[in-house]
C-alpha positions in Angstrom: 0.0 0.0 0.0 2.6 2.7 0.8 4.6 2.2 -2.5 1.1 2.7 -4.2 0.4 5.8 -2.2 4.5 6.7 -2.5 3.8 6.5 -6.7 0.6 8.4 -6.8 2.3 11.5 -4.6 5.6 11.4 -7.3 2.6 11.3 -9.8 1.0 14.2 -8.8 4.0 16.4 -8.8 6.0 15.1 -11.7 1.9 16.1 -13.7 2.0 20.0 -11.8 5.7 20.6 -12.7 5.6 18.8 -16.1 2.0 19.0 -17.3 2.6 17.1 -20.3 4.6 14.3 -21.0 6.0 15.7 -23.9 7.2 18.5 -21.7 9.2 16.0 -19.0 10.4 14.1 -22.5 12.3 17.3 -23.5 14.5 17.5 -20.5 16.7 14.9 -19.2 15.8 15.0 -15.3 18.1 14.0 -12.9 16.6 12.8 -9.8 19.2 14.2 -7.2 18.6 14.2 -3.7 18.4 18.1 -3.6 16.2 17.9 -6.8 13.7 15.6 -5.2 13.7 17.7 -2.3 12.8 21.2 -4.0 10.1 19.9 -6.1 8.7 18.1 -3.8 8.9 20.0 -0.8 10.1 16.4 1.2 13.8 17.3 2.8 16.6 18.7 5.6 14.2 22.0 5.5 13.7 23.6 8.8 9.7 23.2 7.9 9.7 19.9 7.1 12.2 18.3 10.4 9.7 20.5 12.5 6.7 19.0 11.2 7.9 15.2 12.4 9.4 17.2 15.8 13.0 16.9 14.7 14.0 20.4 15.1 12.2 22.9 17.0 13.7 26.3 15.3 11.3 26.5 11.9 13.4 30.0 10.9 15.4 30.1 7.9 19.5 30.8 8.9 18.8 34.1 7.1 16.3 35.1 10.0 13.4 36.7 7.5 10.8 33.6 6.9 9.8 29.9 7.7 12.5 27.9 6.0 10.3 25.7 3.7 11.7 24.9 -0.7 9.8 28.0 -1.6 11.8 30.2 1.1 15.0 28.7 0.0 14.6 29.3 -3.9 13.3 32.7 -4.1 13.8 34.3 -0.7 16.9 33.2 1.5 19.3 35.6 1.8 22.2 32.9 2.5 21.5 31.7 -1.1 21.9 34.8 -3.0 25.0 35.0 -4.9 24.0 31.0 -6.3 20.7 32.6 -7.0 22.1 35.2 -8.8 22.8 33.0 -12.0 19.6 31.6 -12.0 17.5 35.2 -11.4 19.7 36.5 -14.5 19.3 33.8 -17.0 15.3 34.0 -15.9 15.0 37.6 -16.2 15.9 37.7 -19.7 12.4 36.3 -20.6 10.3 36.7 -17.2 10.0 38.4 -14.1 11.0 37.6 -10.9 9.7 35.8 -8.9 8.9 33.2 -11.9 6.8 30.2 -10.0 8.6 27.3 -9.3 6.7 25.1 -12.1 8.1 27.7 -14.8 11.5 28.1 -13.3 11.9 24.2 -13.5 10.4 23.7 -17.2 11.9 26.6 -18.4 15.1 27.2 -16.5 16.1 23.0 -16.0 19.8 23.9 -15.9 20.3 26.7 -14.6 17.7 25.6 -12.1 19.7 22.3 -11.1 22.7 24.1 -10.9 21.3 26.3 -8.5 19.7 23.2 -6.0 23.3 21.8 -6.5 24.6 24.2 -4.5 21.9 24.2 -1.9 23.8 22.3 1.2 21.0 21.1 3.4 23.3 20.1 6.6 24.4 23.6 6.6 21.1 25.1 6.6 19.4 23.2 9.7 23.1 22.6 11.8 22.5 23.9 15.2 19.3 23.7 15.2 18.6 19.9 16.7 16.7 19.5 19.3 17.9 16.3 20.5 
């Protein structure tokens, strides 16, 4: 039951951030942990640990929001100069802040190497509550 339940949930976000299947055809994904944690909101965030009691600090390291994908992609201040690249290369066709289904159909590369460089042990260190 839980792998059936596990391959409807990948189902329903691989259909919002690639509506069509042509679409997800076009770019050769690669499933990296960090990947699979933005898109799916599942990871070392500071929102998710605090939802299964983990941590106890939900604040981002930058001190301005709730630490959650969305926080860490557009927002984060410790993440600026990696999102630099990827604000540029977006900003030549869109504004910013593009949602993260666009950025990640639109932006694959640029978008991946951004994640890449998203170090989730650095961004929840200290903050165990064990």
């Amino acid at each position: 039951m839980a792998k059936k339940l596990d391959t409807n949930y990948q189902r329903k976000h691989n259909k919002r951030n690639f509506p069509n299947v042509g679409g997800s055809l076009k770019i050769k994904l690669n499933h990296t942990q960090n990947f699979t944690a933005i898109v799916t909101g599942h990871g070392k965030t500071k929102a998710y640990l605090h939802r299964f009691k983990i941590i106890e600090d939900l604040i981002c390291n930058c001190g301005k929001a709730v630490q959650t994908t969305d926080n860490l992609i557009f927002e984060c201040e410790t993440l600026t100069k990696e999102r630099k690249r990827l604000m540029t290369t977006a900003l030549q066709k869109n504004n910013w802040p593009i949602n993260k289904e666009e950025l990640i159909r639109k932006y694959y590369k640029e978008f991946v190497k951004f994640i890449n460089h998203i170090t989730f042990d650095n961004l929840t260190q200290n903050n165990n509550s064990e």
